[in-house]
Each structure stands twice: as structure tokens, then as C-alpha cells.
N, CA, C and O atoms as CSV, one atom per row, in Angstrom:
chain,resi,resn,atom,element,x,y,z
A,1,UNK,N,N,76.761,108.366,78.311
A,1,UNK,CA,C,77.868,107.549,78.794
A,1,UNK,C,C,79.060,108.419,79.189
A,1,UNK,O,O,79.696,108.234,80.227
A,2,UNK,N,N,79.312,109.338,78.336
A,2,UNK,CA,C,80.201,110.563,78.869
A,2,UNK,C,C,80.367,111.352,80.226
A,2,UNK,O,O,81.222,112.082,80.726
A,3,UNK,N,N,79.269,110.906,80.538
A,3,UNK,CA,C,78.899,111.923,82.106
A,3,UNK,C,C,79.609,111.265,82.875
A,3,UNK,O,O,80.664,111.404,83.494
A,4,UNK,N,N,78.198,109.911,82.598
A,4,UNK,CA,C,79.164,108.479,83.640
A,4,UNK,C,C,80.763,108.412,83.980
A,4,UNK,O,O,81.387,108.369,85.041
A,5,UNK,N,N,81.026,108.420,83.032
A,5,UNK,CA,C,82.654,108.310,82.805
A,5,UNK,C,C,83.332,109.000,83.537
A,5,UNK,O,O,84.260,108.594,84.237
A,6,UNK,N,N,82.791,110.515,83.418
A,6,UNK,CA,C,83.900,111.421,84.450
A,6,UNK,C,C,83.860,111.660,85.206
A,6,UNK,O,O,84.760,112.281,85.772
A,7,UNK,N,N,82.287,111.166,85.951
A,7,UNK,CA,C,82.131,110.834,87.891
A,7,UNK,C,C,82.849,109.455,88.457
A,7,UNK,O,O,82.786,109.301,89.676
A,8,UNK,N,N,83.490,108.495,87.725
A,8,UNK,CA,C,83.893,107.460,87.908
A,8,UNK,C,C,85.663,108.011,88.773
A,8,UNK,O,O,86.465,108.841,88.345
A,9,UNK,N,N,85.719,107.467,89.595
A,9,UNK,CA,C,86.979,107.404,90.751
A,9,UNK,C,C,88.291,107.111,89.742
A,9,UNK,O,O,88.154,106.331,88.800
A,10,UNK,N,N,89.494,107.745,89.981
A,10,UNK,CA,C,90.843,107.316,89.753
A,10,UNK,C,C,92.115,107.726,89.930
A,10,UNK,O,O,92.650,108.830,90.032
A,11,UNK,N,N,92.559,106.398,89.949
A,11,UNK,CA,C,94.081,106.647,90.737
A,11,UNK,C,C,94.653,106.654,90.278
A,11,UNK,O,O,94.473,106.713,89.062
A,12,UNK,N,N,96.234,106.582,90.990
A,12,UNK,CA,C,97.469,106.407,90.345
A,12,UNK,C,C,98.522,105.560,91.502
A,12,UNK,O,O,98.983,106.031,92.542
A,13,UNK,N,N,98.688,104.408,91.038
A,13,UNK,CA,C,99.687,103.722,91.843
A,13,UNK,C,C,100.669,103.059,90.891
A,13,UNK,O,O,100.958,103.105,89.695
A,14,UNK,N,N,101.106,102.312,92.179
A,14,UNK,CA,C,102.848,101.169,91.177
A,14,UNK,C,C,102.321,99.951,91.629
A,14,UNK,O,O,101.941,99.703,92.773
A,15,UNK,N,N,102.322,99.032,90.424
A,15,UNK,CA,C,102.297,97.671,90.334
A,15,UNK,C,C,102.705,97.023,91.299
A,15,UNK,O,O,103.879,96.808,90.998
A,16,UNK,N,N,102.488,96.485,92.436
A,16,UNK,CA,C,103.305,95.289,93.391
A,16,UNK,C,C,103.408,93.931,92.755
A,16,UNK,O,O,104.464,93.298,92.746
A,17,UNK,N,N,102.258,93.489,92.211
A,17,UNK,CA,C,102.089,92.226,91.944
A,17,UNK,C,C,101.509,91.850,90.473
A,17,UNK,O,O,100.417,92.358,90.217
A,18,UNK,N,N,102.131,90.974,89.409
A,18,UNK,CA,C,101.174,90.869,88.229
A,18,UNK,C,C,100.972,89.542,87.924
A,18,UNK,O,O,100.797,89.242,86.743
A,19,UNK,N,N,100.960,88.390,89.080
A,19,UNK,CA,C,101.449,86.953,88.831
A,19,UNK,C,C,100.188,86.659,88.663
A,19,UNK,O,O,100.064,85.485,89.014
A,20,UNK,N,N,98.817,87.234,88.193
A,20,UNK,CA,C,97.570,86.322,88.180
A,20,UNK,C,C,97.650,86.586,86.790
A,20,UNK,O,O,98.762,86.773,86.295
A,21,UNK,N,N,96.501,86.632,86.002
A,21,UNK,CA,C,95.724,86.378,84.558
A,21,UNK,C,C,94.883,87.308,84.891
A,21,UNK,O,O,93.989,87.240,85.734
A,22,UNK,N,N,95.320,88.606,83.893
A,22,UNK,CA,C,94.814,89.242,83.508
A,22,UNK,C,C,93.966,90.782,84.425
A,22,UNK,O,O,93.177,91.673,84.111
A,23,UNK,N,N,94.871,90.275,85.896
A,23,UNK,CA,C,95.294,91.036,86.988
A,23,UNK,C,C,96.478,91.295,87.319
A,23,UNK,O,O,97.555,90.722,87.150
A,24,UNK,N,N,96.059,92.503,87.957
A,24,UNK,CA,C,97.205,93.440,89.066
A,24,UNK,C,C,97.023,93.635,90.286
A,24,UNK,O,O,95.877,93.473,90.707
A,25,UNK,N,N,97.866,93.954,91.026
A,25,UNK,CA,C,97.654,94.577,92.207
A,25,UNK,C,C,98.781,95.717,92.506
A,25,UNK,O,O,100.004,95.592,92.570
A,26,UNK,N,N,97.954,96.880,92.668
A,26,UNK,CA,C,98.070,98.004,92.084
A,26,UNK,C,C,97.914,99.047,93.887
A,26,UNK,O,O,96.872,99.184,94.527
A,27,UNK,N,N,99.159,99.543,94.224
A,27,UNK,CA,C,99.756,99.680,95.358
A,27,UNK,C,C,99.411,101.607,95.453
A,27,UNK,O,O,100.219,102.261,94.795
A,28,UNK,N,N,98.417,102.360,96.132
A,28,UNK,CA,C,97.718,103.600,96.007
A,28,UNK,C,C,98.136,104.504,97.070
A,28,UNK,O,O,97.464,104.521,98.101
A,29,UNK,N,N,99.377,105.420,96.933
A,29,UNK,CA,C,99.497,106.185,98.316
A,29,UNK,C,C,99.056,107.286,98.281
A,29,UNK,O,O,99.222,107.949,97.257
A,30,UNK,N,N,98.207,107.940,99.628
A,30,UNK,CA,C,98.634,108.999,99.577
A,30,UNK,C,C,98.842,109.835,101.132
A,30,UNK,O,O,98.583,109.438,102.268
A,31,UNK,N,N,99.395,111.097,100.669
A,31,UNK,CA,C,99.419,111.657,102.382
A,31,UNK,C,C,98.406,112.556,103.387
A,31,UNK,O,O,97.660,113.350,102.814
A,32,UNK,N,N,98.363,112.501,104.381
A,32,UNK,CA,C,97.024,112.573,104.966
A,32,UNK,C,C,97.979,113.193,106.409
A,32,UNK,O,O,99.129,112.817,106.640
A,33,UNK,N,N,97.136,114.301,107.356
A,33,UNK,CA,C,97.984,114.956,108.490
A,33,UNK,C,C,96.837,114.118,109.483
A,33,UNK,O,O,95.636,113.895,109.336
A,34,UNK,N,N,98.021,113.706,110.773
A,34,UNK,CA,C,97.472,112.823,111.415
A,34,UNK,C,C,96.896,113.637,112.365
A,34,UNK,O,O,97.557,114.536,112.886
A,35,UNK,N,N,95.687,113.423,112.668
A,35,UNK,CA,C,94.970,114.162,113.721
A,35,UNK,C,C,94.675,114.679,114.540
A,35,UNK,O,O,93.823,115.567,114.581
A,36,UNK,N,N,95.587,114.062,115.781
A,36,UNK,CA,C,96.442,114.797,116.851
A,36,UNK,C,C,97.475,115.671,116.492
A,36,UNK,O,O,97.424,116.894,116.624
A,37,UNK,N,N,98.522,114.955,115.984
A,37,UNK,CA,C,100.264,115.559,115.841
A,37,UNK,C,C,100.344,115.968,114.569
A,37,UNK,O,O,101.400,115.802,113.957
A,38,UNK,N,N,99.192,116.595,113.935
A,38,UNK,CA,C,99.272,117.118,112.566
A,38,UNK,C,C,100.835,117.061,111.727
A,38,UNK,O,O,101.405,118.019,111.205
A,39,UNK,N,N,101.364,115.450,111.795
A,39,UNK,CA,C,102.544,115.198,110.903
A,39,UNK,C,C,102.106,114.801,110.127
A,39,UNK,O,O,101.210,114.008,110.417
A,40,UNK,N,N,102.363,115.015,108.688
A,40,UNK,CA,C,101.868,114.967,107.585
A,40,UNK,C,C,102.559,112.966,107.414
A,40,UNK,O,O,103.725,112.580,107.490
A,41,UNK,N,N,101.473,112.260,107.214
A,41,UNK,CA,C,101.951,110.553,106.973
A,41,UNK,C,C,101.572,109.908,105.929
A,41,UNK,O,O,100.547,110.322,105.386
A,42,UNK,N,N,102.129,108.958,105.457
A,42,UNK,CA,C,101.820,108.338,104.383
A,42,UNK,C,C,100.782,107.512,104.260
A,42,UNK,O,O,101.423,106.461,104.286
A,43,UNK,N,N,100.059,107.293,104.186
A,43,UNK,CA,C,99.249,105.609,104.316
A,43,UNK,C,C,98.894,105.130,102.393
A,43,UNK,O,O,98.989,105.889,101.429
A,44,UNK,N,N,98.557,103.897,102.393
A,44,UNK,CA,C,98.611,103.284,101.310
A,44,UNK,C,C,97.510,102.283,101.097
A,44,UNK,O,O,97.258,101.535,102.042
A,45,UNK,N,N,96.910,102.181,100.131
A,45,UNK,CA,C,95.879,100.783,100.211
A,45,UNK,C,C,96.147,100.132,98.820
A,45,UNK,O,O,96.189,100.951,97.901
A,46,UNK,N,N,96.336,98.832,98.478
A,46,UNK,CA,C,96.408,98.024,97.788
A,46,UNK,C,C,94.939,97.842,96.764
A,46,UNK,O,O,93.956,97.915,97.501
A,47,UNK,N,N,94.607,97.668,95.557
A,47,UNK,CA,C,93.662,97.416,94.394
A,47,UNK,C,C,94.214,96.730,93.885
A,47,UNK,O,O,95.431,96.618,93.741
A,48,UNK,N,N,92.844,95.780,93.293
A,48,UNK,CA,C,93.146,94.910,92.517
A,48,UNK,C,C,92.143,95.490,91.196
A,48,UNK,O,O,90.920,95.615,91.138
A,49,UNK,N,N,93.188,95.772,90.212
A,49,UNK,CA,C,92.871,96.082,88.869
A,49,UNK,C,C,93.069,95.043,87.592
A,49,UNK,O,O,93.976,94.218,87.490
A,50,UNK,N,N,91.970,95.290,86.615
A,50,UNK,CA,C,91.948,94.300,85.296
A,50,UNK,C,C,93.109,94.862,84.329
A,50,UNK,O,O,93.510,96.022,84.231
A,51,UNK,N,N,93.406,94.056,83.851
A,51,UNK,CA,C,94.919,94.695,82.801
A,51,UNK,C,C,94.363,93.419,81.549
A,51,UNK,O,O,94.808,92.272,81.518
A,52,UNK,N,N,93.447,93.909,80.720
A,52,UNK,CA,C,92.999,92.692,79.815
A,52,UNK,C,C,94.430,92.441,79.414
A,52,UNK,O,O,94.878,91.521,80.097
A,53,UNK,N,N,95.298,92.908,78.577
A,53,UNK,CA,C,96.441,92.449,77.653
A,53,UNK,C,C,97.589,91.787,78.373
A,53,UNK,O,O,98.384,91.031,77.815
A,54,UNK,N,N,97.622,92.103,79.587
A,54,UNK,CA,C,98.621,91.555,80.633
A,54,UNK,C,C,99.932,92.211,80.071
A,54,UNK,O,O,100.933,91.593,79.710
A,55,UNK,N,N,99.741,93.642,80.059
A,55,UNK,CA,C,101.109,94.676,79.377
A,55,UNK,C,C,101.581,95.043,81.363
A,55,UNK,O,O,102.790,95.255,81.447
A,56,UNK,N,N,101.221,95.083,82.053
A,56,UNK,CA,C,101.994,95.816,83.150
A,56,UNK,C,C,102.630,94.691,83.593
A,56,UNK,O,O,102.365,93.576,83.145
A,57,UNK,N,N,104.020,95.039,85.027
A,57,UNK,CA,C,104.920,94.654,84.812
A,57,UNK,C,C,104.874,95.268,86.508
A,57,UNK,O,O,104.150,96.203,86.852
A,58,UNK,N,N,105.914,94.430,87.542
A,58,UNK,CA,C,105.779,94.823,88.734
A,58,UNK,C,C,106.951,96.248,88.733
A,58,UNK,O,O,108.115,96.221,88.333
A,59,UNK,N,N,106.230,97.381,89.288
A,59,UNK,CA,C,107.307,98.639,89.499
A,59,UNK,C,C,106.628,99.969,88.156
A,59,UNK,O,O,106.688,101.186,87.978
A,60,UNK,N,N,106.067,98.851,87.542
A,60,UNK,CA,C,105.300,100.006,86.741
A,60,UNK,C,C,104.197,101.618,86.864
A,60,UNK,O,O,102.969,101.576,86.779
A,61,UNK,N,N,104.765,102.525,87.011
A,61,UNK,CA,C,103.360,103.237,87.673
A,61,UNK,C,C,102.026,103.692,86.685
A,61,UNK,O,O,102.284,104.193,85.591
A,62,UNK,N,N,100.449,103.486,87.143
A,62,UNK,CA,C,99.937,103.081,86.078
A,62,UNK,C,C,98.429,104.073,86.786
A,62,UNK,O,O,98.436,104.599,87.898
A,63,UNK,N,N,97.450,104.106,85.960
A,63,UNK,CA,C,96.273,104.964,86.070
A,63,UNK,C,C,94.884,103.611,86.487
A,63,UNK,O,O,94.537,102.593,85.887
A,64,UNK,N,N,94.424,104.244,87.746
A,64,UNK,CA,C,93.511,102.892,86.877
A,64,UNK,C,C,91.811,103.483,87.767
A,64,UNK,O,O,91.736,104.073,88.845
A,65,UNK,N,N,90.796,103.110,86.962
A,65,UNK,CA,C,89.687,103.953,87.211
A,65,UNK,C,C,88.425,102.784,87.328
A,65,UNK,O,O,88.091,101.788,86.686
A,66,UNK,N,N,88.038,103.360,88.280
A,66,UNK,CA,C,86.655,102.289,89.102
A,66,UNK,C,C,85.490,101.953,88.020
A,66,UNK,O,O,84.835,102.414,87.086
A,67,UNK,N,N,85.679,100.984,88.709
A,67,UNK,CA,C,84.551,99.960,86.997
A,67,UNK,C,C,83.343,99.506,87.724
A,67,UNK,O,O,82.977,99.927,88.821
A,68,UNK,N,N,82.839,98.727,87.097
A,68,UNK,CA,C,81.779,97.305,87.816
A,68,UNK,C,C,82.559,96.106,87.991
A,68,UNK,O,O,83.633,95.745,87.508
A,69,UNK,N,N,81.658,95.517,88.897
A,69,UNK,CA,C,82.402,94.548,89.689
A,69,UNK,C,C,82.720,93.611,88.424
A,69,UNK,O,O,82.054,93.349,87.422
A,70,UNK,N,N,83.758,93.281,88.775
A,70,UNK,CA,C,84.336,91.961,87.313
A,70,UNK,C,C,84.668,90.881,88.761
A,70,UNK,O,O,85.165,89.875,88.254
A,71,UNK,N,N,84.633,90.768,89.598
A,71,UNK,CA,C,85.044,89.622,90.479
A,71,UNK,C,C,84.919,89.900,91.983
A,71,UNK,O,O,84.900,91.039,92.449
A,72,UNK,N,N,84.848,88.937,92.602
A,72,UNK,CA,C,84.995,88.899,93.914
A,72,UNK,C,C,85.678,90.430,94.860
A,72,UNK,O,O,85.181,91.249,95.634
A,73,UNK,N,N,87.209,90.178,94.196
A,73,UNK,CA,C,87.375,91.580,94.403
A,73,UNK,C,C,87.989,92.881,93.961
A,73,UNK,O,O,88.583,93.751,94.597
A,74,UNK,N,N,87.623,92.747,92.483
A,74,UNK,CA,C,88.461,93.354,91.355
A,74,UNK,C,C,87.062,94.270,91.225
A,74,UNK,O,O,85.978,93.765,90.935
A,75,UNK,N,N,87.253,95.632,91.474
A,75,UNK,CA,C,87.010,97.127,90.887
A,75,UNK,C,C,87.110,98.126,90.207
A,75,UNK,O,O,86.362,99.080,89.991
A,76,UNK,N,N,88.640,97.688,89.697
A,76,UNK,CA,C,89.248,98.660,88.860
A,76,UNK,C,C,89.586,98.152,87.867
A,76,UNK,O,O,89.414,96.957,87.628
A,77,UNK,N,N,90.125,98.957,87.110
A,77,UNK,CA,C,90.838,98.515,85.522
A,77,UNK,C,C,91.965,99.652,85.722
A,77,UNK,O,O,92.044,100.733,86.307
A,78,UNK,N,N,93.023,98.610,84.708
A,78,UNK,CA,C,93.752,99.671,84.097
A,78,UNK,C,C,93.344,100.334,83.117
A,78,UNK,O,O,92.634,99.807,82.261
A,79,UNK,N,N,93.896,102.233,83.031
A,79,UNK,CA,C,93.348,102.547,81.511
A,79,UNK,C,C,94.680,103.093,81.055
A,79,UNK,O,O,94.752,103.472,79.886
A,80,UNK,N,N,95.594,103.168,81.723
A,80,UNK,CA,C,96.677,103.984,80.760
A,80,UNK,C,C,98.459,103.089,81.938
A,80,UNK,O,O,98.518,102.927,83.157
A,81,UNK,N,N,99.524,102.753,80.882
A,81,UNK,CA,C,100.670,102.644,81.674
A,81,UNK,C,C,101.354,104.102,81.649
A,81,UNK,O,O,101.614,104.597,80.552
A,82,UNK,N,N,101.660,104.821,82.874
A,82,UNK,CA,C,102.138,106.206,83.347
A,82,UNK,C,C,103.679,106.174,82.961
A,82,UNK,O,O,104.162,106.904,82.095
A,83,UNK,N,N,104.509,105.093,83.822
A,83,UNK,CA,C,105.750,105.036,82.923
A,83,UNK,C,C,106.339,103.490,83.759
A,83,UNK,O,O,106.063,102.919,84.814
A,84,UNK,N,N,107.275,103.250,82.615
A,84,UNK,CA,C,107.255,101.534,83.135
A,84,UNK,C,C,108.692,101.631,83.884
A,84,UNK,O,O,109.541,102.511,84.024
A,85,UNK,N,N,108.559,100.478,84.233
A,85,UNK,CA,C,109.861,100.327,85.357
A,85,UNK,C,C,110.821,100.048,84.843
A,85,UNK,O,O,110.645,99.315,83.870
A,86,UNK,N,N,112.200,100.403,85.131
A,86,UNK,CA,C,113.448,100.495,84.624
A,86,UNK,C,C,113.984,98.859,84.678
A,86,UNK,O,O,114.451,98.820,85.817
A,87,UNK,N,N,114.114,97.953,84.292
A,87,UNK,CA,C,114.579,97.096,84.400
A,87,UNK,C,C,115.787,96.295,84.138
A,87,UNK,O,O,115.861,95.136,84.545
């Protein structure tokens, strides 16, 4: 199970959204040089991650690592909060 574990995918984004049960949506940037005009750009893709305890919080930045499918279109989980948002 150990092996498994550390070929498994993970990120690091900030919370956009935590208004479901027992979900997030969990906001992933990173930068990439655009192909022609080699300017270095941002792009971003949105996940939807499991947060069993419902501890995250929108603005939070958080770890979260590719699972089995738990839903339609939930892939990830949270495994760790990185640091929470100033509120």
C-alpha cells in the first residue's frame, strides 16, 4: 500500500468554494511558458476535493492528493490544511 501511495498525484491550491457537504473546490495554479512568445503565464484548473470533517474554509491553502472516484466528479481528497485564511 506504501508504493501505491507515493505514485498517487498532488497538489496544492486555495479553497474557492466550501458550500457543499463534505466538499471543496480547490482552485490549482501553475505557470507554464507560452509557446510562441515564451512569456512565462499563469493558468489554473479548479478540483473538487473530499474534506470528510468539513475543517476548510474559503481562502484556505490546502494539499490534496488523487484518490478513487468518490462521485461523479470528486477525485481528490484533502490530506493536510497548509495554512488557513486570515479572517
Amino acid at each position: 500500500m506504501a508504493k501505491a501511495e507515493a505514485q498517487r498525484k498532488t497538489r496544492r491550491g486555495v479553497v474557492v468554494s466550501d458550500k457543499m457537504d463534505k466538499t471543496v473546490v480547490v482552485r490549482v495554479e501553475r505557470l507554464t511558458r507560452h509557446p510562441q512568445y515564451t512569456q512565462v503565464i499563469k493558468r489554473a484548473r479548479k478540483f473538487k476535493a473530499h474534506d470528510e470533517h468539513n475543517e476548510c474554509r474559503i481562502g484556505d491553502v490546502v494539499e490534496i492528493v488523487e484518490t478513487r472516484p468518490l462521485s461523479k466528479e470528486k477525485r481528490w481528497r484533502v490530506t493536510e490544511i497548509l495554512k488557513r485564511a486570515a479572517m
